[in-house]
N, C-alpha and C positions, 0 to 999 in steps of 0.2 A: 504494500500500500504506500503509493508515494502519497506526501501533503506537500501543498506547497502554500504556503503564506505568507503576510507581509517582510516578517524577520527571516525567510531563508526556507530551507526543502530538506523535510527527514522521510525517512523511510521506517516502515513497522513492516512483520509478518500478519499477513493474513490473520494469520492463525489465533494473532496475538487479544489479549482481554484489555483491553486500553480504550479510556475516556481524554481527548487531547483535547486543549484547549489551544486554538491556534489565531494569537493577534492579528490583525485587520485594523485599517482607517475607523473605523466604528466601534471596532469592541469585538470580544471574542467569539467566535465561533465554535461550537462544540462538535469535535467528530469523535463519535462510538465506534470503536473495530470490535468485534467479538462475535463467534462462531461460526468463522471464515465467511465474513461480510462485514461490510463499513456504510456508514451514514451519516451525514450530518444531522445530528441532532437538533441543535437551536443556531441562532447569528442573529444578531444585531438588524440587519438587514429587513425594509421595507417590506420588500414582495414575496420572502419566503418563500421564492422558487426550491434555492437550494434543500431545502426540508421536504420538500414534496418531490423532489426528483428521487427519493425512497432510497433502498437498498442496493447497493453496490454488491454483486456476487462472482463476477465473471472476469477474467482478463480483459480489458481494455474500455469497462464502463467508467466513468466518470460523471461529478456531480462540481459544480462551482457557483462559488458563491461572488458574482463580478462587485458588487459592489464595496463588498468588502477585500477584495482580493485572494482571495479562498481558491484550492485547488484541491483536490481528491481525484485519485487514479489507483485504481487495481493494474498491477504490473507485475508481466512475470516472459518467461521465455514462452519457445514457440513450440509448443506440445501439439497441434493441430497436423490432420494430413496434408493433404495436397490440395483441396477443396476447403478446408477452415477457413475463417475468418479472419486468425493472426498468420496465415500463408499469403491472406490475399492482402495484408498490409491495411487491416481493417480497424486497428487498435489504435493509431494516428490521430492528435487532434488539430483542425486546421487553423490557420489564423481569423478565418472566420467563424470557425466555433469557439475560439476561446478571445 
């Protein structure tokens, strides 16, 4: 699980049981990891898209929170076959998504 926030970019396992709290221009944002899925939990943040973009489960889902500068990504290698998703180079976020 990468995070990326205002102060910098850490990485957690998946796997791992952790409540972060990650600064942003606004105020902190809560992301939950625990049992092998991630979410943001609350943020600062107006529209509370990011809370409603739910649970992160899969390599290459993502949730962000723009106005606070918030970033959450499930990452990992390329376990897929020849037809997957992370073969077709599908896990990419473009300058227009983010």
């Amino acid at each position: 699980m990468l995070i990326r926030g205002h102060g910098g970019e850490w990485l957690f396992p998946i796997d791992a049981d952790e409540i972060i709290a990650v600064s942003g221009p606004l105020g902190d944002t809560i992301v939950r990891i625990g049992d092998n899925r991630a979410r943001v939990e609350s943020s600062p943040c107006d529209n509370q898209t990011c809370v409603a973009s739910g649970l992160l489960t899969r390599q290459g889902q993502w949730a962000a929170c723009l106005p606070n500068n918030v970033l959450l990504m499930i990452q990992g290698g390329t376990s897929g076959g020849a037809g997957s998703e992370a073969s077709r180079g599908g896990n990419d976020i473009d300058a227009l998504a983010w």
